[in-house]
ROSE-4610 file (N, C-alpha, C; in Angstrom, 1 decimal, always signed):
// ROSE-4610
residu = [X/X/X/X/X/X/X/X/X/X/X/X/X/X/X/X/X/X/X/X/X/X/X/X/X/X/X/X/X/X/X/X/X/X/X/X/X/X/X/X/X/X/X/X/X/X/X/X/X/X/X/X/X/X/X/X/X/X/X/X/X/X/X/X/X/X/X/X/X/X/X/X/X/X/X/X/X/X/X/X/X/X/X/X/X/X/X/X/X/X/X/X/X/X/X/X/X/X/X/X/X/X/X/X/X/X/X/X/X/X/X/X/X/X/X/X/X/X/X/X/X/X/X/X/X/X/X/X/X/X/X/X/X/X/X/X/X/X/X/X/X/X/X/X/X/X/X/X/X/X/X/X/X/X/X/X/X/X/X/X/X/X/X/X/X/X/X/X/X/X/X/X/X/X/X/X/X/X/X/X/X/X/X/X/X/X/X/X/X/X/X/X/X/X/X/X/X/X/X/X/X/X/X/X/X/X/X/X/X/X/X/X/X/X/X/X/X/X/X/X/X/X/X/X/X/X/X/X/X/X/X/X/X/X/X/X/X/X/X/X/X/X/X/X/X/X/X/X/X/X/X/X]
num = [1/1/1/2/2/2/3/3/3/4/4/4/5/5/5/6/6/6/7/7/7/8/8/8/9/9/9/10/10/10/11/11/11/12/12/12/13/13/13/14/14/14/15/15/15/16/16/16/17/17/17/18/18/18/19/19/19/20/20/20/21/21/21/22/22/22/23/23/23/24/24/24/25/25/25/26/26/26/27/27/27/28/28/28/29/29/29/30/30/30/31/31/31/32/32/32/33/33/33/34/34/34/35/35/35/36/36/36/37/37/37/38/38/38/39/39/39/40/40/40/41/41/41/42/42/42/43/43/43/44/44/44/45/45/45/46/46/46/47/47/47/48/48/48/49/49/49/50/50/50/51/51/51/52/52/52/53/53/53/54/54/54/55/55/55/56/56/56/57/57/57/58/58/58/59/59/59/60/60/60/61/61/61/62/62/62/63/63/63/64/64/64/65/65/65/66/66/66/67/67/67/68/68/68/69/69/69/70/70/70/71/71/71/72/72/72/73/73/73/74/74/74/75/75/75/76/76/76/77/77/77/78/78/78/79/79/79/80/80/80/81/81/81/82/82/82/83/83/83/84/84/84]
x = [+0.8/+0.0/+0.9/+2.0/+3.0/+3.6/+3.6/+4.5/+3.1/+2.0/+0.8/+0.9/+0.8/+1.1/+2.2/+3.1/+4.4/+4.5/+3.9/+3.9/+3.0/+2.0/+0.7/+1.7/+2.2/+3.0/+3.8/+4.7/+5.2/+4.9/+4.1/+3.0/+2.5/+2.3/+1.5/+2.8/+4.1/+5.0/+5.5/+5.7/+5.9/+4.9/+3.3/+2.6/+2.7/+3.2/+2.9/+4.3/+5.8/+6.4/+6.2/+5.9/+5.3/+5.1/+3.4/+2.7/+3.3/+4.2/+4.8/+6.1/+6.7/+7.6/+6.8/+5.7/+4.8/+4.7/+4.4/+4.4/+5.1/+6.2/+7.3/+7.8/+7.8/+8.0/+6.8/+5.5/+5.2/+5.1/+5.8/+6.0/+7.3/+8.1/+9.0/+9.4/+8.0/+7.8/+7.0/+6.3/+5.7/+6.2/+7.2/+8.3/+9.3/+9.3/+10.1/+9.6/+8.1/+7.1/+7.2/+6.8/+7.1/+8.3/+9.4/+10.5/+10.6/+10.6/+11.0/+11.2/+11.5/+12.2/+11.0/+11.5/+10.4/+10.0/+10.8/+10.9/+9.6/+10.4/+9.0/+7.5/+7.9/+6.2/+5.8/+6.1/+5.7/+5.1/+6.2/+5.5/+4.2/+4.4/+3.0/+1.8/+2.3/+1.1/+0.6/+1.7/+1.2/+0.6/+1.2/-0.3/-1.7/-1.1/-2.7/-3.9/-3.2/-4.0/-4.8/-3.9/-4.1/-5.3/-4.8/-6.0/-7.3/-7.4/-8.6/-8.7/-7.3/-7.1/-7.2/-7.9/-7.4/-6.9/-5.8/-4.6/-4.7/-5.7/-6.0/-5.8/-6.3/-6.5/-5.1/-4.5/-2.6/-2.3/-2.2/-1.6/-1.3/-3.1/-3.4/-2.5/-2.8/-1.9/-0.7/+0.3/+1.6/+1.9/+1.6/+1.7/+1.2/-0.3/+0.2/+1.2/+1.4/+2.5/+4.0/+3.8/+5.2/+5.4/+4.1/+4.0/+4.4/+3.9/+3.7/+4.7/+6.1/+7.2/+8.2/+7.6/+8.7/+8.8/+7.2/+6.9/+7.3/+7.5/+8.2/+9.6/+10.4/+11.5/+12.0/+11.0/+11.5/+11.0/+10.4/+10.1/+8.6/+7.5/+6.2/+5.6/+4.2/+3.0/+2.9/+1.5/+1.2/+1.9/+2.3/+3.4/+5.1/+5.8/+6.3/+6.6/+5.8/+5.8/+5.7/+4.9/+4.9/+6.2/+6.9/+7.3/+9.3/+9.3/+11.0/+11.2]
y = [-1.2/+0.0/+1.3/+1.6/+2.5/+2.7/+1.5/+1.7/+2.3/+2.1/+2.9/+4.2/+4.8/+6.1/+6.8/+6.3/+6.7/+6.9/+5.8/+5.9/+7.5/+7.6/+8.7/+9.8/+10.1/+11.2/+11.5/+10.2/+10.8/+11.3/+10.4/+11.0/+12.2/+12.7/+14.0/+14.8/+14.5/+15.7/+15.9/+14.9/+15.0/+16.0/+15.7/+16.6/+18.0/+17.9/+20.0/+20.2/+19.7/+20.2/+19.9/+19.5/+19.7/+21.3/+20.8/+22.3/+23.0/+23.3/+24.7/+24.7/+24.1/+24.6/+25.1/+24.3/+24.8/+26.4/+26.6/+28.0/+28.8/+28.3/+28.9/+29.1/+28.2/+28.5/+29.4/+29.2/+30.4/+31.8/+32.0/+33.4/+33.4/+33.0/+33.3/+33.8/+32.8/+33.2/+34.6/+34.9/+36.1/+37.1/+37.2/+38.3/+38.4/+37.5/+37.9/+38.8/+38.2/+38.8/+40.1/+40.7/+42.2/+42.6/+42.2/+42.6/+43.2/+42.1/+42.5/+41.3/+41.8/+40.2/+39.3/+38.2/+37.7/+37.8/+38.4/+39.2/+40.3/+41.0/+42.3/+41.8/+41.2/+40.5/+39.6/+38.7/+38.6/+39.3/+40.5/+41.4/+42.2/+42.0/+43.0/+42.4/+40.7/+39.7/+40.0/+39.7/+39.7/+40.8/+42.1/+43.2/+43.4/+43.1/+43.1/+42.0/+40.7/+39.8/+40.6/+40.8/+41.7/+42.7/+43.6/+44.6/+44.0/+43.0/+42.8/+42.5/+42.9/+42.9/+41.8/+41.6/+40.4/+40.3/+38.9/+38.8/+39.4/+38.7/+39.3/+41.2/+41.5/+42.8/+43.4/+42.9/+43.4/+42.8/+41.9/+41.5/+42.3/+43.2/+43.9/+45.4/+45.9/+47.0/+46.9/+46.0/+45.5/+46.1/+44.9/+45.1/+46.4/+47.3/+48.3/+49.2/+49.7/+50.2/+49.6/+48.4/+48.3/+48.8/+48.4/+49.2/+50.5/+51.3/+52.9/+53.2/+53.0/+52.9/+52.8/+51.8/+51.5/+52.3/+53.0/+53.9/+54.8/+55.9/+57.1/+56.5/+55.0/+55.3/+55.7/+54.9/+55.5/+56.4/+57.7/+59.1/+58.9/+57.8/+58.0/+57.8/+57.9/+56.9/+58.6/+58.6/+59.6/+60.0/+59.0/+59.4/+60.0/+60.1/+60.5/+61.9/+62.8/+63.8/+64.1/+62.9/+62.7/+62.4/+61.1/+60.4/+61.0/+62.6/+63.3/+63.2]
z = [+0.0/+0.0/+0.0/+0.9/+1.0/-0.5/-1.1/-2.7/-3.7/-3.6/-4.2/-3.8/-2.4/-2.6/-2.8/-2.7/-3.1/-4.5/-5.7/-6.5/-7.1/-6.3/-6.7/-6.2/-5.8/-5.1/-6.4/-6.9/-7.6/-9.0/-9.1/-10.3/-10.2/-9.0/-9.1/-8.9/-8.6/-8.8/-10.4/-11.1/-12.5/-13.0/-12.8/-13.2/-13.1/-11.7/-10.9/-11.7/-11.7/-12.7/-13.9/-14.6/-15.9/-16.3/-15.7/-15.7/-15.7/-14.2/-14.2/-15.2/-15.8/-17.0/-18.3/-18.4/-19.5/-19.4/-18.1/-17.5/-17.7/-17.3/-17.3/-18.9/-20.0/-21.3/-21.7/-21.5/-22.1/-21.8/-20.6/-20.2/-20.8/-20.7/-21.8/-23.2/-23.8/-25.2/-25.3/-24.3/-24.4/-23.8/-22.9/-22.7/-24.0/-24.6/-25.6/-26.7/-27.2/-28.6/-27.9/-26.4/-26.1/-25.9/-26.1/-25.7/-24.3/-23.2/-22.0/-21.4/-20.1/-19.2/-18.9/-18.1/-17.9/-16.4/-16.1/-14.4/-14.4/-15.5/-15.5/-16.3/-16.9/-17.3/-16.5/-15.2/-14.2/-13.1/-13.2/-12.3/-12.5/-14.0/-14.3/-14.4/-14.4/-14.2/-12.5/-11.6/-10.5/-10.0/-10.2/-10.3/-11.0/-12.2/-12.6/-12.3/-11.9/-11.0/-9.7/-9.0/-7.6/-8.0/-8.8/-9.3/-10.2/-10.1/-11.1/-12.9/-12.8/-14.0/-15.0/-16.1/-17.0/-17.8/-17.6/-18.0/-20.2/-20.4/-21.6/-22.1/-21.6/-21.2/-20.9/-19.8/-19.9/-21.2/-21.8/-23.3/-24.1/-24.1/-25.4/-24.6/-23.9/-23.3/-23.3/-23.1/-23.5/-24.7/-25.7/-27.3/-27.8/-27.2/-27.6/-27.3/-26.3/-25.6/-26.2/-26.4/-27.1/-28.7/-29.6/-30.6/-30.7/-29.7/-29.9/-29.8/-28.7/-28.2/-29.6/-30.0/-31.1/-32.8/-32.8/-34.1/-33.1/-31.8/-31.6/-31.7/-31.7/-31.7/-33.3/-34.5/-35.5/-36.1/-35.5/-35.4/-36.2/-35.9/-36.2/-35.5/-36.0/-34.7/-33.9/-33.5/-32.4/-31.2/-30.6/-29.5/-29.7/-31.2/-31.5/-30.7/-30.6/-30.1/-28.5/-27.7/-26.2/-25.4/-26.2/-25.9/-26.3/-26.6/-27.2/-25.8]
């Protein structure tokens, strides 16, 4: 009986790491498509969690913000002029 739970144990730790690398690779992949760490796109997960926020919803604010960012750096886009 001891070697059945033992075994379930270990089974369920393969799983929980699993998951969490999955996790872990896709915050990666998505600190990268915005160009930032994956330190600070965690961070901005864990606030916007806290605040209510959905995760969806920070995505699209990211990506814009990183768009706008990147047409003021090559002197277009509306923020151009906010952002000298």
């Amino acid at each position: 009986m001891a070697s059945i739970g033992l075994a379930a144990a270990a089974a369920g730790t393969v799983l929980l790491t699993r998951a969490a690398l999955q996790q872990i690779d896709a915050l990666a992949k998505q600190a990268q498509l915005l160009g930032t760490s994956t330190e600070a796109l965690a961070a901005f997960q864990l606030v916007s969690a806290k605040t209510g926020v959905e995760q969806k919803t920070l995505e699209k604010s990211l990506i814009n913000v990183t768009r706008v960012v990147a047409e003021a750096a090559e002197g277009t886009g509306l923020a151009v002029d906010t952002l000298k």
